[in-house]
C-alpha positions in Angstrom: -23.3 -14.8 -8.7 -22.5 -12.8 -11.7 -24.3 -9.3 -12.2 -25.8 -8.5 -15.4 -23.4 -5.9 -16.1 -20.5 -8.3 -15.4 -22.0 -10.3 -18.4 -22.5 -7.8 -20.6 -18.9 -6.0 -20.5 -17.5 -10.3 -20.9 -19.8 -10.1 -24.2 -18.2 -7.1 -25.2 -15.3 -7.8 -24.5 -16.0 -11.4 -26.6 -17.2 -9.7 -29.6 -14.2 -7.3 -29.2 -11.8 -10.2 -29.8 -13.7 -12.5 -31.7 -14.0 -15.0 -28.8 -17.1 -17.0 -28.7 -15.8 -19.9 -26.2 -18.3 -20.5 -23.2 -15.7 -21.2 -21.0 -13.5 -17.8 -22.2 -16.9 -15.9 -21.5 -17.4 -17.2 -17.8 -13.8 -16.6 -17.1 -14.4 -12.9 -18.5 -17.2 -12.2 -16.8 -15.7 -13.3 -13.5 -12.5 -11.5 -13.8 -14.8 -8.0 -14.3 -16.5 -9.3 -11.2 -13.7 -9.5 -9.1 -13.2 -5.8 -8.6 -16.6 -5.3 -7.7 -16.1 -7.7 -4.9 -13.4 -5.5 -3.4 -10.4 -8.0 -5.2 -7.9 -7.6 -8.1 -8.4 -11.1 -9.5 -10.1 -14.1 -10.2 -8.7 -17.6 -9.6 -9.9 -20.0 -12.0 -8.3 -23.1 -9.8 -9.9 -22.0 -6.5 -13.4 -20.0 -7.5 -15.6 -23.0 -8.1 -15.0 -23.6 -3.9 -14.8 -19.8 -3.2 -18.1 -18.4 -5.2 -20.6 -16.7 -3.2 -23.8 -15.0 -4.0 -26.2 -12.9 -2.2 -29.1 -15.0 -1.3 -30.7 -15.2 2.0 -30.6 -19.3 1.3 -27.3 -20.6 1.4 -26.7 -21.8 -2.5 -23.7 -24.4 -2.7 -21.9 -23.2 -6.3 -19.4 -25.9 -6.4 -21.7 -28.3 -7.3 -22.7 -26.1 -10.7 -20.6 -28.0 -13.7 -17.6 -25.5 -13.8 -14.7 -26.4 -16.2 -11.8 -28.3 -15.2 -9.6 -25.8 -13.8 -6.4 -27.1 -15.7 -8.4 -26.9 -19.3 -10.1 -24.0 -18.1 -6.6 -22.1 -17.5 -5.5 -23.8 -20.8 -8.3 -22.3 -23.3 -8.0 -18.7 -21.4 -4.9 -18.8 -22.3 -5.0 -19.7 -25.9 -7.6 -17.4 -26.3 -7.5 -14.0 -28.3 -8.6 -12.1 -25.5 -5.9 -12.8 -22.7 -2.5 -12.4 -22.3 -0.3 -15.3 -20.6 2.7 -14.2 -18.1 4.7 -11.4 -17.2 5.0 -9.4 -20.2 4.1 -5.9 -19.9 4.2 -5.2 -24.4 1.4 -7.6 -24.5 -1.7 -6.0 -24.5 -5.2 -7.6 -24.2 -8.6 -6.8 -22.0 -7.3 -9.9 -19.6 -3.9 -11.0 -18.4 -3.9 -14.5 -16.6 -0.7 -15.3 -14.7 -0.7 -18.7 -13.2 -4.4 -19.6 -12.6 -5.0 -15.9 -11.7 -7.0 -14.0 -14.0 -7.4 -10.0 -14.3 -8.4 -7.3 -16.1 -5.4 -6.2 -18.0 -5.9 -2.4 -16.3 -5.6 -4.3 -12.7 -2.8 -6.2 -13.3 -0.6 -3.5 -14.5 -1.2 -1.7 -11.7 -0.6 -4.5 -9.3 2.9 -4.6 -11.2 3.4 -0.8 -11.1 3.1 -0.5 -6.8 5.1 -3.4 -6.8 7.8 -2.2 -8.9 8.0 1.6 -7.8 7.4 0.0 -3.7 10.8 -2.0 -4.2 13.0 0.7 -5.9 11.9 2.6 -3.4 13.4 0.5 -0.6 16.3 0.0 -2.4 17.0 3.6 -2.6 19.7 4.2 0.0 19.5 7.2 2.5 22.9 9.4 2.8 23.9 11.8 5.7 21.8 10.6 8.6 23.4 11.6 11.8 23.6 8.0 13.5 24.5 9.1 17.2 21.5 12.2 16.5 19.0 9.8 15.9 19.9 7.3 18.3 19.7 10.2 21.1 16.1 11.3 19.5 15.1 7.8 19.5 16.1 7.5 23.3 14.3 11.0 24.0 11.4 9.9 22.1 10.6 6.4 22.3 10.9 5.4 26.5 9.8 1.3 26.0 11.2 -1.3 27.3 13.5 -4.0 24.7 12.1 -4.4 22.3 10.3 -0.7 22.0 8.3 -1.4 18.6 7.4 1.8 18.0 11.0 2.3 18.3 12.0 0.2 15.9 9.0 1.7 13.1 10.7 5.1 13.7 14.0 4.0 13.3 13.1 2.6 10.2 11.1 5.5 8.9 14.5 7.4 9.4 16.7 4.9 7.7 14.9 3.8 4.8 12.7 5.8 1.7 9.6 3.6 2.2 8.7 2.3 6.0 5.2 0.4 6.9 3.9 1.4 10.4 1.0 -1.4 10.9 -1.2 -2.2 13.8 -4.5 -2.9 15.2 -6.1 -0.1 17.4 -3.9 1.3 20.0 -0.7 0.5 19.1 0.3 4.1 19.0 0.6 4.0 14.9 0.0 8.0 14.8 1.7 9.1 17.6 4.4 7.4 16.1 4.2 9.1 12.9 4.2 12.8 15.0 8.0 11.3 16.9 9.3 10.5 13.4 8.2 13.7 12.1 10.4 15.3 14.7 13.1 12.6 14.1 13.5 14.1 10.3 12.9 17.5 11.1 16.1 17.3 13.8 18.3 15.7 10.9 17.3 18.4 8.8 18.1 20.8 11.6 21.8 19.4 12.4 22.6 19.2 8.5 21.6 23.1 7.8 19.0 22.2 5.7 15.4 23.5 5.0 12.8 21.7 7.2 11.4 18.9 5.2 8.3 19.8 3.7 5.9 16.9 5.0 2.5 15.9 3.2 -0.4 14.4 5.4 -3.2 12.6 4.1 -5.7 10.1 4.5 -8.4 8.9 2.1 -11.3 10.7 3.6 -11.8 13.8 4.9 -12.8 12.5 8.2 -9.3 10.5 8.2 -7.4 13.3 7.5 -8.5 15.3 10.3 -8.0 12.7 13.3 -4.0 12.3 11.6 -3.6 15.9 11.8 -5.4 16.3 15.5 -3.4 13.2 16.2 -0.4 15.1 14.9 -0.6 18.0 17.1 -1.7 16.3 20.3 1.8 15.1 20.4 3.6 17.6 18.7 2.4 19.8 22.0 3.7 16.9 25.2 6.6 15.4 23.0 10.8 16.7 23.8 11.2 18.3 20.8 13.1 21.9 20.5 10.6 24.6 20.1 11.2 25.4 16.4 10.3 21.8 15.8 7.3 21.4 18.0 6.0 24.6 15.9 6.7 22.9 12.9 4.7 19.7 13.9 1.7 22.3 15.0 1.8 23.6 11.6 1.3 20.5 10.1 -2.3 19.9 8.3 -2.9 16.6 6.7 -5.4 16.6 3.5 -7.5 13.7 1.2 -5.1 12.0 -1.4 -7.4 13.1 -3.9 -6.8 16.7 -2.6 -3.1 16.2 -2.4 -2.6 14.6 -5.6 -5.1 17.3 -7.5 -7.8 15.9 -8.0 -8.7 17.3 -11.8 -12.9 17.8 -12.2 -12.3 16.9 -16.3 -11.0 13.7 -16.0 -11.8 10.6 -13.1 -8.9 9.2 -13.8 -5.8 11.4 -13.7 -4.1 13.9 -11.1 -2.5 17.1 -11.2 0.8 15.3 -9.6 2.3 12.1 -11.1 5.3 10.0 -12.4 5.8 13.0 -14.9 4.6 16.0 -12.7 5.8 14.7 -9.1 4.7 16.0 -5.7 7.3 18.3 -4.2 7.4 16.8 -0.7 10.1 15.7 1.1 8.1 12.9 3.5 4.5 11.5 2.5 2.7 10.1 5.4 -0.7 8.2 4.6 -3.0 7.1 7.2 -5.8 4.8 7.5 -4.3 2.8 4.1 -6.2 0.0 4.3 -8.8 2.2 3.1 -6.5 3.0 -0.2 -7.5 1.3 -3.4 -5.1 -0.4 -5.7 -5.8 2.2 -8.4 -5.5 4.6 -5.8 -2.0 3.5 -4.1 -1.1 3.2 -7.8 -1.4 7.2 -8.4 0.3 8.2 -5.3 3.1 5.8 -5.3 3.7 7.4 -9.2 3.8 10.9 -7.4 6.0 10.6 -4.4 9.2 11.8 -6.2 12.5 10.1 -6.1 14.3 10.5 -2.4 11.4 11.6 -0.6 10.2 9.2 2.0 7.1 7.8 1.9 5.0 6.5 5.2 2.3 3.7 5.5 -0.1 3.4 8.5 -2.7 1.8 9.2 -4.4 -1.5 10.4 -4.4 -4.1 7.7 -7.0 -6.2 9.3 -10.1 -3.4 9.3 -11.3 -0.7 7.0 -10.8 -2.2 3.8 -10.9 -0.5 0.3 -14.3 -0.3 -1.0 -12.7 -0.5 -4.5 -10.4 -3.1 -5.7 -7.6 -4.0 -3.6 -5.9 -5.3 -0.2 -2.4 -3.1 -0.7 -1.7 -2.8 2.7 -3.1 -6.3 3.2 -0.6 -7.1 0.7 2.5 -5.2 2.1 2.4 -6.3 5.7 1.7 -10.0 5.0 4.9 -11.2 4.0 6.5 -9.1 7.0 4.3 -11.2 9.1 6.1 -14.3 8.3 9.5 -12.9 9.5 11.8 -9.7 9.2 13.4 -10.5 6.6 15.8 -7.7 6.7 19.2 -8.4 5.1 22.4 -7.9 7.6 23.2 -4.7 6.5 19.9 -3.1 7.2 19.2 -5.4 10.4 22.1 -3.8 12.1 21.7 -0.2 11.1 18.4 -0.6 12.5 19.8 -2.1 15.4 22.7 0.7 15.8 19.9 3.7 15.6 17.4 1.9 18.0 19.6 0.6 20.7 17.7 -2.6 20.2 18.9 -6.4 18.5 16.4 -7.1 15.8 15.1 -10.3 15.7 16.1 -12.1 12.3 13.0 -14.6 12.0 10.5 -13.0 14.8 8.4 -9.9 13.8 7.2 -7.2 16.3 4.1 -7.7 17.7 1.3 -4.8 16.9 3.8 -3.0 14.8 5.3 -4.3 12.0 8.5 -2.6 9.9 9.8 -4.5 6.7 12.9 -4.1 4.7 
């Protein structure tokens, strides 16, 4: 269950912080195993029914004498090598909220998407042309009520952070090209500059379906000329490319929360693929006002580092709306569509 390199950083970690309780150790050693496995944390309630290890015989782990969760939780806690709640000053190699148990790195991260993700969607938009985008949205979007890509575009429009989610064939990227062409007609009817629009994916191979995507229906879309040449200009990148990537250090971009990216809209694809480390870096980039645009299928592709952020984002959505009034029926007014209070749209899912 545990690898020999999960043991050894929980020793170090031990000696670090003159810790020498058994119990301490094993919780260490499975919190630096967590991220290995693709997850953020470790749940010290739940993990003695959850283990796993890679055998070709089934072993059953819950009958191995693992500490009683509640004095497990308890002497993690009390030891000199975690940190207990929400306080960001504290600083030690583990932070255990709850049952859950981290490595200090993850959990601050965790708390930093979270953070930036909901200032974000408090940020309010100004000086959208309501009875322009309704039209677009007519022009664009032909579904019948309720038109779900619709309603993700309308959202995209209205709000600084919008979550286009769906399993395969929803239409998630042609989606993406009509909102393009949504913001670029604001822009238009304002007198302002085009927006300047990042694309990216997380691999290469991701980025260039999004920007053949893109294109495709940039070129059978009713879009004004100088917008359809806009959305053929388009190219979409890596996020390591776009946040500049830096050879010295593995670590750290050229772009971040002190060096922002200079983009008016950030559109990622595929970001079930994105890493919580990852989804950390860019959310710190995407400058205040820009827009920023998540697509992808939460329920395939997964991170191969630590982290379901997508995962994350969508599941609450898929519990209801939850859209306050206000929002509910701007949405509404742009779309031409009521918006359910409780029922989420199928395939596609926008949040508040």
């Amino acid at each position: 269950m545990l690898a020999a390199a999960d043991v050894h950083v929980a020793l170090r970690l031990a000696r670090l912080c003159a810790v020498n309780d058994e119990a301490v150790l094993l919780a260490a050693a499975l919190a630096v195993r967590a991220p290995r496995l693709g997850h953020v944390c470790t749940d010290l309630a739940t993990i003695a029914g959850t283990a796993a290890v890679d055998l070709d015989a089934p072993a059953d782990l819950g009958t191995l004498p693992w500490p009683a969760p509640a004095a497990w939780v308890a002497r993690v806690g009390d030891s000199a090598m975690a940190a207990t709640g929400e306080d960001p000053s504290a600083r030690l190699p583990l932070r255990l909220v709850g049952t859950r148990l981290y490595l200090d790195r993850y959990w601050r991260q965790e708390r930093q998407v979270a953070d930036d993700l909901r200032s974000r969607s408090a940020e309010a938009v100004d000086g959208i042309d309501m009875p322009l985008l309704s039209a677009g949205l007519a022009r664009l979007f032909d579904g019948g009520a309720p038109d779900h890509q619709r309603l993700a575009a309308a959202s995209a429009v209205l709000r600084r952070f919008a979550v286009v989610a769906g399993g395969p064939g929803t239409g998630k990227t042609t989606t993406v090209a009509r909102i393009l062409a949504l913001l670029d007609e604001q822009a238009a009817v304002a007198g302002q500059p085009a927006p300047r629009v990042a694309l990216a994916a997380p691999t290469g191979k991701a980025a260039a379906r999004l920007e053949e995507a893109v294109h495709s229906e940039a070129a059978r879309i009713d879009v004004g000329a100088a917008t359809r040449g806009r959305l053929l200009a388009m190219e979409a990148s890596t996020l390591h490319r776009l946040l500049g990537w830096r050879p010295d250090s593995r670590s750290r971009f050229r772009h971040h929360r002190g060096n922002r990216l200079p983009h008016d809209a950030v559109v990622v694809d595929e970001t079930s693929m994105v890493s919580l480390s990852l989804m950390a870096k860019l959310v710190e980039a995407v400058r205040a006002g820009a827009r920023l645009v998540l697509v992808g299928d939460p329920e395939q592709l997964a991170s191969v580092e630590a982290g379901a952020v997508l995962g994350d984002i969508v599941g609450p959505a898929t519990e209801g709306l939850r859209l306050r009034p206000p929002a509910r029926a701007a949405l509404a007014a742009a779309s031409g569509h009521a918006v359910p209070a409780t029922e989420p749209p199928a395939g596609t899912t926008v949040g508040d």
